[in-house]
C-alpha positions as CSV (number, residue, x, y, z in Angstrom):
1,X,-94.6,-42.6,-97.1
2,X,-96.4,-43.7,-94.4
3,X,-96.8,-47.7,-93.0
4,X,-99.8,-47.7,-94.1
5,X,-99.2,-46.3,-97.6
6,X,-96.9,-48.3,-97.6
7,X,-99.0,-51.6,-97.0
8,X,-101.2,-49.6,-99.3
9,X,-99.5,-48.6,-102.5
10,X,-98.9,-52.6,-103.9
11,X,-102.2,-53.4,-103.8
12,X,-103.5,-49.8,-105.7
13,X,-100.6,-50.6,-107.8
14,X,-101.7,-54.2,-108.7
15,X,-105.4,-52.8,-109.4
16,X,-103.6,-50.3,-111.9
17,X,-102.3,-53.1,-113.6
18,X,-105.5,-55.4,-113.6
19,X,-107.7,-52.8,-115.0
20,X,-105.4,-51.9,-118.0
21,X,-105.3,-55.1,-118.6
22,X,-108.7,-55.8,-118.8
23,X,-109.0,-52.2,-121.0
24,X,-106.2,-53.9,-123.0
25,X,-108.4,-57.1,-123.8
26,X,-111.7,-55.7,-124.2
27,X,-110.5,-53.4,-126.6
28,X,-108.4,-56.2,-128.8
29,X,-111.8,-57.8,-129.0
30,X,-113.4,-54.4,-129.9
31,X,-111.2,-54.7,-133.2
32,X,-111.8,-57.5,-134.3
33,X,-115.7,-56.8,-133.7
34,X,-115.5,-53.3,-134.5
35,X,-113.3,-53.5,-138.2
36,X,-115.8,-56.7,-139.1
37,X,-119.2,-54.0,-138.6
38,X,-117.5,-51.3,-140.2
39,X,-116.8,-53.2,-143.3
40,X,-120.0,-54.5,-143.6
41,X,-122.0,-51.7,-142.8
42,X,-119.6,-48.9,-144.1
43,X,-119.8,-47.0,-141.4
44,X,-116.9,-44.2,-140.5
45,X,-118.1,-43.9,-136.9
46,X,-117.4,-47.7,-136.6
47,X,-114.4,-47.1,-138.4
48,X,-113.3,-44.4,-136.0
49,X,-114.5,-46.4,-133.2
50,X,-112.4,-48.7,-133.9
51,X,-109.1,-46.7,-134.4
52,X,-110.1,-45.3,-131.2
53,X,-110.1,-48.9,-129.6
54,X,-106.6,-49.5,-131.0
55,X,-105.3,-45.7,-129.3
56,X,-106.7,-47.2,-126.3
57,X,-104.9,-50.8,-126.6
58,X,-102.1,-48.0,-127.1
59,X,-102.6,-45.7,-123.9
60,X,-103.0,-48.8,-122.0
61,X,-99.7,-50.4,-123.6
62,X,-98.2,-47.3,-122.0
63,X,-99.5,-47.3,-119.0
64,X,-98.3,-50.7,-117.8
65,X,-94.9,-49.6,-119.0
66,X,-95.4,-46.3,-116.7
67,X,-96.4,-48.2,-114.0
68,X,-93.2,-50.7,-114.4
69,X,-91.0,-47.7,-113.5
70,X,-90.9,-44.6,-112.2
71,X,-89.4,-41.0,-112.6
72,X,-90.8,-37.6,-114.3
73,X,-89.2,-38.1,-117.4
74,X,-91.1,-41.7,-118.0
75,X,-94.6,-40.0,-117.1
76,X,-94.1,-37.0,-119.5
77,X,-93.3,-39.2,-122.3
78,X,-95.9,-41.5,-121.8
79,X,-98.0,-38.3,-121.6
80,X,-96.7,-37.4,-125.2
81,X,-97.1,-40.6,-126.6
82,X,-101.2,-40.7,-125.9
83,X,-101.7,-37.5,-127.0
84,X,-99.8,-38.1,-130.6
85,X,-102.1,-40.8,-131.0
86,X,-105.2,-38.7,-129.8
87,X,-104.1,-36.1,-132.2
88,X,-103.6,-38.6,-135.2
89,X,-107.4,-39.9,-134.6
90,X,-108.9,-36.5,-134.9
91,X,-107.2,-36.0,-138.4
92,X,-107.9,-39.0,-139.2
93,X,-111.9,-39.0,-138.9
94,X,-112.2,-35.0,-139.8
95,X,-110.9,-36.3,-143.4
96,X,-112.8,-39.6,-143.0
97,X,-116.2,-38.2,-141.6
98,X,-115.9,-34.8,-144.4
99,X,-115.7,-37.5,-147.5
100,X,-118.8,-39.1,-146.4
101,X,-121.0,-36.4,-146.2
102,X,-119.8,-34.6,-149.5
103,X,-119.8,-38.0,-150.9
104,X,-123.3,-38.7,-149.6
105,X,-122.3,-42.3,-148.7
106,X,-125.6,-44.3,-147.1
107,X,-124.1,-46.6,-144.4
108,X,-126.0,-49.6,-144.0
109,X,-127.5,-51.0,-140.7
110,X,-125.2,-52.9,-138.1
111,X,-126.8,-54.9,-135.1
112,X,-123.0,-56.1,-134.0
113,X,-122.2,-52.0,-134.1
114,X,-125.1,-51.1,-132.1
115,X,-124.8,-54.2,-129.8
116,X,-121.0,-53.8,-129.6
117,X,-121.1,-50.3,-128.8
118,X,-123.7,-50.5,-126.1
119,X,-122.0,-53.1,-123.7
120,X,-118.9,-51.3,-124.5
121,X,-120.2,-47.7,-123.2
122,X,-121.3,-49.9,-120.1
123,X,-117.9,-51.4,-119.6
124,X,-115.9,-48.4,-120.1
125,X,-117.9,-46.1,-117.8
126,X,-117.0,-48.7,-115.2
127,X,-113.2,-49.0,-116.0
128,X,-112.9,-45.2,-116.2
129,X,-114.3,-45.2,-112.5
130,X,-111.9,-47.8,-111.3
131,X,-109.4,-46.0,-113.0
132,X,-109.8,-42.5,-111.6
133,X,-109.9,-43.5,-107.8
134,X,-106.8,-45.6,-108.1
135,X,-104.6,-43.4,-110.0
136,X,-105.8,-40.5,-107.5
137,X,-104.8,-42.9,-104.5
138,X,-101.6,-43.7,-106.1
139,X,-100.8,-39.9,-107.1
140,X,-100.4,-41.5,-110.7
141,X,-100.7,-38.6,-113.5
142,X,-100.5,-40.9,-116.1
143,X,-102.9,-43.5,-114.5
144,X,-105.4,-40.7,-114.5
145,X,-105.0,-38.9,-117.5
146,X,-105.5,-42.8,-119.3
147,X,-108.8,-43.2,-116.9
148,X,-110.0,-39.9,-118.8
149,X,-109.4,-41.8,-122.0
150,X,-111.7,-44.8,-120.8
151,X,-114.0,-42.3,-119.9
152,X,-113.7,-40.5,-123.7
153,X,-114.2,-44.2,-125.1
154,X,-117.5,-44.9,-123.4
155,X,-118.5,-41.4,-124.3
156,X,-117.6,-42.2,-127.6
157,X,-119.1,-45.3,-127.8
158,X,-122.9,-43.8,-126.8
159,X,-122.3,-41.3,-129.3
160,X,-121.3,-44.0,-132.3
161,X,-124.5,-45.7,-130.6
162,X,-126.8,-43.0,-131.2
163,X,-125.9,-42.3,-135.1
164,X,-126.2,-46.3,-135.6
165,X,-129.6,-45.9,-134.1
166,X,-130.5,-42.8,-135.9
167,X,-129.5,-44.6,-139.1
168,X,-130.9,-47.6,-138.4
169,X,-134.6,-46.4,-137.2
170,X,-134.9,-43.5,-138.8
171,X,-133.0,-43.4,-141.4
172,X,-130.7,-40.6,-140.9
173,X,-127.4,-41.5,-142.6
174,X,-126.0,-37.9,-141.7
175,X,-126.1,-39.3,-138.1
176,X,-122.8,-41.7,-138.7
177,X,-120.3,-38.7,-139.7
178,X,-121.5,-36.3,-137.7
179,X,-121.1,-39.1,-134.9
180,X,-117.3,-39.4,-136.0
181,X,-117.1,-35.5,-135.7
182,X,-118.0,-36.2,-132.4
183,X,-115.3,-38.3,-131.9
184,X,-112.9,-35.7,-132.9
185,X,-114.3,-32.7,-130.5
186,X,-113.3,-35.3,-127.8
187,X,-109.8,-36.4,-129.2
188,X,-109.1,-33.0,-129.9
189,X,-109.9,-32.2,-126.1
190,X,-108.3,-34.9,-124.7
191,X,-105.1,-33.9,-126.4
192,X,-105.1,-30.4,-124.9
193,X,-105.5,-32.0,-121.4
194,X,-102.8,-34.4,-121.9
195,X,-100.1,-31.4,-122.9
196,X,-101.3,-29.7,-120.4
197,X,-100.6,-32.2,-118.1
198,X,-97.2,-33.4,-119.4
199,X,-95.8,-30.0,-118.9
């Protein structure tokens, strides 16, 4: 390492830190916000959402640990760890997202979902930026396979957006599942890339 990446690496190291943590807030919020819509509105995309915001509080939990220490070992376990919870979410909302639509369960409307989702897409996009460049720059595997799960979240979250809209304007309650099958084309994804990359 050079002087310079040497003068270099704390401060990349200390933007790792401040993003997850910022991911890690944000999303704690998203619960809270998130479980209180999909009550109310008995939607399974917020539901899903919203399990998806707590694998994120998750993949950032083990990213700060990751970036506390160092070693191959630590990075492939962390690797494992996101994509067990990646895999759990797509079984998760296949059964979920199936019972509604055999069930023919009507969701009702949700402003909070729509508003909550559309500032979130916004935020995430931005994080999953930040993300990228810095765990590039630090040569951080895990750094930037968690930056690809920001990036799934805001992809997510335009997705949930456009079956609460669909719903909500014109009616099309088939909109919400098929937004939390969605959900799980992208988890399932996501947790090929991830074994891939631990091994």
């Amino acid at each position: 390492m050079t002087g310079a990446d040497e003068t270099l690496h704390p401060a990349l190291l200390r933007r790792g830190f401040v993003l997850e943590y910022v991911t890690l807030g944000w999303n704690a919020v998203g619960i809270a916000v998130l479980g209180y819509a999909a009550v109310t509105a008995g939607s399974v995309a917020l539901a899903g959402f919203g399990l998806d915001s707590l694998i994120e509080i998750g993949a950032s939990t083990v990213v700060i640990w990751e970036l506390s220490g160092t070693g191959q070992v630590r990075q492939r376990r962390a690797l494992r760890l996101i994509g067990t919870a990646f895999a759990a979410l797509a079984v998760y909302l296949v059964a979920q997202s199936t019972w509604v639509l055999v069930a023919g369960y009507r969701p009702r409307h949700s402003v909070i979902g729509i508003a909550w989702t559309a500032v979130t897409a916004g935020a995430m996009f931005a994080l999953a930026y930040g993300k990228a460049r810095t765990g590039r720059a630090l040569g951080n595997p895990v750094l930037s396979a968690e930056g690809r799960v920001t990036l799934i979240d805001g992809i997510l979250a335009a997705a949930v957006l456009a079956g609460l809209l669909l719903n909500a304007l014109a009616g099309w309650w088939q909109a919400d599942p098929a937004a939390g099958y969605v959900l799980v084309f992208y988890a399932v994804r996501e947790c090929r890339q991830i074994a891939r990359d631990a091994h």
